[in-house]
Every structure is written in C-alpha cells, then in structure tokens.
VOLOTI-733092 format. One record per residue (C-alpha): x, y, z; residue in one letter; residue number from 1. Coordinates in steps of 0.02 Angstrom, whole numbers. Layout:
# residues N
<site u="X" v="Y" w="Z" type="A" seq="NUM"/>
...
***
This chain:
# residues 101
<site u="0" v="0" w="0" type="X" seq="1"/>
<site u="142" v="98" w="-46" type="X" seq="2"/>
<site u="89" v="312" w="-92" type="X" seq="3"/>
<site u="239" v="391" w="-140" type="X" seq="4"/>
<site u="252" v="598" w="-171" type="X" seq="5"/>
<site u="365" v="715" w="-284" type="X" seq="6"/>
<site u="369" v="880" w="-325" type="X" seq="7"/>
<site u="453" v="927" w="-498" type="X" seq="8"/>
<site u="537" v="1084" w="-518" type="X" seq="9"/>
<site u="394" v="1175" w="-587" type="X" seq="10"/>
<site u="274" v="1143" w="-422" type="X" seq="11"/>
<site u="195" v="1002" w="-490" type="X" seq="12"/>
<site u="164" v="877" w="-357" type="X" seq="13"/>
<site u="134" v="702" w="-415" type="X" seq="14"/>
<site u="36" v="561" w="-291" type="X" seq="15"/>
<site u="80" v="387" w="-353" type="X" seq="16"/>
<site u="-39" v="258" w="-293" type="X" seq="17"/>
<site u="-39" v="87" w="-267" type="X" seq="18"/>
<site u="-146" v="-53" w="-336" type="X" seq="19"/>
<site u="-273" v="-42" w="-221" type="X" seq="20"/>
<site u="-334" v="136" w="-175" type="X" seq="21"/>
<site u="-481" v="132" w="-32" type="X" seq="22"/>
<site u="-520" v="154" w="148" type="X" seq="23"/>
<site u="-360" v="71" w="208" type="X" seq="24"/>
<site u="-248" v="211" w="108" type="X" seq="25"/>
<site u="-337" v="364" w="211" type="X" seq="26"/>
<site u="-181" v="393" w="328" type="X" seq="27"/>
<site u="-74" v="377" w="194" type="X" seq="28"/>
<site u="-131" v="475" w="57" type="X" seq="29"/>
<site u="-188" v="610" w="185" type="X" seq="30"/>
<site u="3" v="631" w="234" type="X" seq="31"/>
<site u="57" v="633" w="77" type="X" seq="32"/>
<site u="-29" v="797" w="18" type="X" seq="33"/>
<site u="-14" v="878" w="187" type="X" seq="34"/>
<site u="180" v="863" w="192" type="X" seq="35"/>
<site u="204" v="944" w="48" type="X" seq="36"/>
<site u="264" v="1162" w="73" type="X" seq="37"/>
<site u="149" v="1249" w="24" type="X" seq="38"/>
<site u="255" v="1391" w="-73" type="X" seq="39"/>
<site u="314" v="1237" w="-185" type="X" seq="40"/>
<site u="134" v="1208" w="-247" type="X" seq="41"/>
<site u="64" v="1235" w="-430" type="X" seq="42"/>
<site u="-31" v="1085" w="-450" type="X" seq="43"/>
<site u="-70" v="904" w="-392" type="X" seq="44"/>
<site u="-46" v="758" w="-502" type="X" seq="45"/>
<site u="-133" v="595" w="-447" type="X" seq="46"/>
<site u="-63" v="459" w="-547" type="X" seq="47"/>
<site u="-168" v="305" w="-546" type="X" seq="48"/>
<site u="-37" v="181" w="-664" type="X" seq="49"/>
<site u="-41" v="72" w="-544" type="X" seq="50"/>
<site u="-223" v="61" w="-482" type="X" seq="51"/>
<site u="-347" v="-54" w="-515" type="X" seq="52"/>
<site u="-475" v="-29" w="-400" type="X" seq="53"/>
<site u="-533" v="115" w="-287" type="X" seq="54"/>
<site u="-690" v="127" w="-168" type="X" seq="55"/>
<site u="-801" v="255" w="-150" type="X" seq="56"/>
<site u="-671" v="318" w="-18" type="X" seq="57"/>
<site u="-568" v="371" w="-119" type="X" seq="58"/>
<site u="-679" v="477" w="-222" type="X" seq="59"/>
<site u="-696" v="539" w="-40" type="X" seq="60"/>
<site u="-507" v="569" w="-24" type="X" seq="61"/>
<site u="-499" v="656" w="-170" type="X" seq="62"/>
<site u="-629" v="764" w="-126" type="X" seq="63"/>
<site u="-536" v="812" w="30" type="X" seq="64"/>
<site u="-365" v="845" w="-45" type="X" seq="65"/>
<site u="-428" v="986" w="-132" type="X" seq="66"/>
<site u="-537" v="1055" w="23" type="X" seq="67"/>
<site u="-374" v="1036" w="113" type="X" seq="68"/>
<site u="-257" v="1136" w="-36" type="X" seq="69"/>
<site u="-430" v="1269" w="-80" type="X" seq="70"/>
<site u="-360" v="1429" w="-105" type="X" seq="71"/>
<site u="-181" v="1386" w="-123" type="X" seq="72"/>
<site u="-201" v="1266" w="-262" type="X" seq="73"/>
<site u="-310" v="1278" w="-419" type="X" seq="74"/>
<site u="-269" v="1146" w="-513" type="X" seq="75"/>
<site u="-277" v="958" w="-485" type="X" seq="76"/>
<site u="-235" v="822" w="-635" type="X" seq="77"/>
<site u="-291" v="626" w="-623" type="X" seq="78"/>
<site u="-177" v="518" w="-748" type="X" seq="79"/>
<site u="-141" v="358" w="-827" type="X" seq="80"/>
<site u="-330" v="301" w="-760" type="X" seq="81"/>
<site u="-397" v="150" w="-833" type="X" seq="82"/>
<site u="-563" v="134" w="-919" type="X" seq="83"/>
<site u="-639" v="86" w="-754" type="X" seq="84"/>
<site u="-595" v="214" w="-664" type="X" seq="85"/>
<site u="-630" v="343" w="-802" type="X" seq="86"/>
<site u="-803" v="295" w="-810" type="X" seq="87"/>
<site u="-821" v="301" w="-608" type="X" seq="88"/>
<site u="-754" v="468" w="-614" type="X" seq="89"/>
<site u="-871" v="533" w="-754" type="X" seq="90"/>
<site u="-1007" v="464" w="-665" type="X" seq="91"/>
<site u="-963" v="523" w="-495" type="X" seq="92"/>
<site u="-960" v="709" w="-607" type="X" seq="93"/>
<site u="-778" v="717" w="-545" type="X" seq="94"/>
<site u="-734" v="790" w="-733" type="X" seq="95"/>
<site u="-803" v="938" w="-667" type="X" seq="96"/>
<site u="-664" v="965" w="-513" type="X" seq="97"/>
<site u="-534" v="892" w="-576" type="X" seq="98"/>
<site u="-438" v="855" w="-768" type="X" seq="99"/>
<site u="-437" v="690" w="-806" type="X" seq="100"/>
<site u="-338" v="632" w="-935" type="X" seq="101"/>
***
C-alpha cells in the first residue's frame, strides 16, 4: 500500500498510488498531500498507473485533498486512469473538479 510523493521543479506535485486505492490508504494519502510546502505548490498530479481498483473512499479522499489545498491550489490532474476508473469518475461528475486525462 505503498503512496509515494514528488514535486518537480515547476510545483507540480505528483501522488503515485498503489494497486489498491480505498479506505485502508486514508492515513497515507492524507500525509502525503499535507507534507508537501505549500510555497512549492502549482498543481497536484494523482497518478493512478498502478491502480486497479478504488472505493467510494477514495472519491472521498480526493474530494478532501482539494478542500485541504482550496485557495492555495487551483489545479488538480488525475492520470494514466484506466477505463474503469474513467467511467467512475465521469459518473461520480468528478470531470467537473478535476482534469482527467
């Protein structure tokens, strides 16, 4: 269940997840975007290459990263989804907070 975080020289930060994204990954991916400085901040970048499934928790999570980072952060990126998750996200509306590509 392994989250990892960088920041690229342009204040992109990028979340890496692991196969499984759910409940069990709260701590985890909470830390992650709360440790980052928050002068170093342009955008977040949640990379899902490695995910295959995610609960409704993590919609959830999601949701609450960019609560956390309103007003300091306007833009937030999901990549490398798979089809799966694409169609959860349009369904969830999540197209509408976040680019998904």
């Amino acid at each position: 269940m392994t989250i990892t975080t960088s920041t690229s020289a342009d204040g992109s930060v990028e979340i890496s997840l692991a196969e499984t994204f759910d409940f069990n990954c709260v701590e985890d991916f909470r830390k992650a975007y709360e440790s980052v400085a928050e002068e170093s901040v342009k955008a977040f970048v949640i990379d899902f290459r490695s995910t295959h499934y995610m609960d409704s928790s993590a919609l959830g999570m999601l949701i609450n990263m960019q609560k956390y980072w309103e007003g300091r952060c306007s833009q937030y990126r999901i990549i490398n989804a798979n089809q799966q998750l694409k169609k959860i996200f349009a369904i969830s509306r999540f197209d509408k907070k976040f680019t998904i590509e």
